[in-house]
N, C-alpha and C positions, 0 to 999 in steps of 0.2 A: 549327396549329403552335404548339406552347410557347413563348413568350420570355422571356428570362430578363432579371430585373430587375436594372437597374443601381445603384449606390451613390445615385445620384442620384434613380432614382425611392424608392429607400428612406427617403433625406432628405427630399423631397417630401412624402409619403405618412407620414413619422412628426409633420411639421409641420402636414399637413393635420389630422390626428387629434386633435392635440392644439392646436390654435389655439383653441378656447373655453375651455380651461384655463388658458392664456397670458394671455388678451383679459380672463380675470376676474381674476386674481393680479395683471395692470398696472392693472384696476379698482383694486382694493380698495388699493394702492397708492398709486396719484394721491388717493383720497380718503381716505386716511390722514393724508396731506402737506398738505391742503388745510384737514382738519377740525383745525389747530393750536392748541396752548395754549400758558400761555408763565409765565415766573414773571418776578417782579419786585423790583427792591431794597424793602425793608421787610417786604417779606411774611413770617410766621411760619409754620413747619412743625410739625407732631406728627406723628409715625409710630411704626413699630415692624414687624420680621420674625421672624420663625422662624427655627432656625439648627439643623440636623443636621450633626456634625463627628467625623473619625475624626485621632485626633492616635498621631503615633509617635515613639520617643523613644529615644536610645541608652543613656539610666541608669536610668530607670525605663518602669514599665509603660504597654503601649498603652492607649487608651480611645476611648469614642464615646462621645459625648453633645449634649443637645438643651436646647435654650435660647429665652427671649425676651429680647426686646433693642428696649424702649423708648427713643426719644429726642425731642428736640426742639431746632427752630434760626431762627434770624435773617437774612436777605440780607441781608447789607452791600451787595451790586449783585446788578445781576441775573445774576450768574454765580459770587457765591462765595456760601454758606453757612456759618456758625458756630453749632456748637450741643452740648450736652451731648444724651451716652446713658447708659444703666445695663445691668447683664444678669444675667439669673434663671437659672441653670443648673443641670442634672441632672447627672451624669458616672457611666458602670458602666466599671469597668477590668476586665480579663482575669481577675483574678483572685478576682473575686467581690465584692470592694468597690466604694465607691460612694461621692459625693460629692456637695456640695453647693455652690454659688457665687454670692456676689453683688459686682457691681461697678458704680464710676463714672466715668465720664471726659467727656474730650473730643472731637469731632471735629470735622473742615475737609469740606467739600466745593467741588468746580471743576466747572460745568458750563460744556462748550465753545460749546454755543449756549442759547440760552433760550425759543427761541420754535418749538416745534415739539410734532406729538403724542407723540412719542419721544425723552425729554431722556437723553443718556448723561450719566454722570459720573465722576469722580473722586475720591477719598476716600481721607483719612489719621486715623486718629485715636489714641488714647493714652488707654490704661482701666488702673487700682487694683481688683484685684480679692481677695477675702477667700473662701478657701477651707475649709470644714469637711469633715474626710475621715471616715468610718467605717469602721473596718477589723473583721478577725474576732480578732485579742488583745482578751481579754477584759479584762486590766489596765488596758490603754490604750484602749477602743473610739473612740474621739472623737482627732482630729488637727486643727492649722491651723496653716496658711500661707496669707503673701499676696505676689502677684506682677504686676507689670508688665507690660502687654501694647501692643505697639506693631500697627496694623495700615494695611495699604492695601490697597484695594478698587476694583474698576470696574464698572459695574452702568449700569441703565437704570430711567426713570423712563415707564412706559403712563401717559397721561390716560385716564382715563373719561369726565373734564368737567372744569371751568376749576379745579376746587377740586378733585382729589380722582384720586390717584395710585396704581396696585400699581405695583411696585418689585422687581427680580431683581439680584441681583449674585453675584461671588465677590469674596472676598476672603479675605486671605495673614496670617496671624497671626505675630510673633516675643516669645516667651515667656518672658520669666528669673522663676524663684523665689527667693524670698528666702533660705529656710531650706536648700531643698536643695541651692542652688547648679547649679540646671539649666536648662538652655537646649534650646526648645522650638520648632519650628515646625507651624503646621497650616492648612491648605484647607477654606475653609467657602463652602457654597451657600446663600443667603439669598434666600428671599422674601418680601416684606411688604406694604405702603402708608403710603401719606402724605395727609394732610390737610393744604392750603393755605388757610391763615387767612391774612387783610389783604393778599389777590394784587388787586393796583390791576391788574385786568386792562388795558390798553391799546387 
């Protein structure tokens, strides 16, 4: 005689199935948690990410472009960071032009904890950026302007080992130009690494 399965044996029987997929995911977890690193006041950082970005804009044209963006910084404690970045930039606009960018600035970073294999954080920084445009007027091929850029960022720091970090974030860019008088925002995904010099591990 047939019986028909209840809700309950369905639950059962989906938990049974899958309890060694469970039992290895809470693995690799605990020993995530376990194998920690940790940063420290004084320790110096170098890094650097890659940046693919689509910006939109109500006065002028769309773009996407792709970037590096060196920097380096100081722990004042073990939870804040101070440190200068720069950024090497490509830009293709819609319209067949294309640009070129280099900038300097500063940024802050807040990490909530410091001692673990997955450090999140926080970031605000403030970059001078020098823009060369190429356009298709043959009179004027060559254009520049340079613009202000404010940004903040939340992202996450993977150990691999005591010194030495990839890095993912997003982060929120607000953009004014000098010359054109325009005001810009854009959405950028960034992944990188970091190198921890003079980490007084603990």
């Amino acid at each position: 005689m047939h019986q028909t399965r209840t809700s309950r044996d369905i639950w059962f029987g989906f938990i049974k199935s899958n309890m060694k997929k469970v039992i290895l995911s809470l693995v690799l977890i605990f020993s995530l948690l376990k194998s920690f690193s940790q940063v420290t006041s004084n320790a110096i950082v170098v890094g650097g990410n890659l940046n693919f970005e689509k910006q939109n804009s109500l006065s002028i044209l769309n773009s996407t472009s792709f970037s590096v963006n060196p920097y380096a910084g100081f722990f004042l404690s073990n939870h804040f960071m101070l440190g200068v970045r720069s950024i090497f930039s490509s830009t293709t606009y819609n319209n067949g032009s294309n640009a070129r960018e280099i900038g300097l600035g500063i940024l802050s970073r807040y990490y909530p904890i410091h001692k673990a294999k997955i450090l999140p954080y926080l970031q605000f920084g403030l970059q001078r950026i020098n823009y060369r445009y190429k356009t298709d007027d043959s009179n004027n091929p060559f254009s520049k302007d340079y613009s202000n850029v404010a940004a903040v960022a939340s992202g996450v720091n993977l150990f691999i080992n005591q010194h030495i970090a990839l890095e993912g974030s997003f982060e929120y860019n607000f953009i004014t130009s000098d010359r054109a008088l325009d005001k810009k925002k854009s959405l950028a995904i960034k992944f990188g690494f970091q190198i921890f010099l003079n980490n007084n591990i603990q």
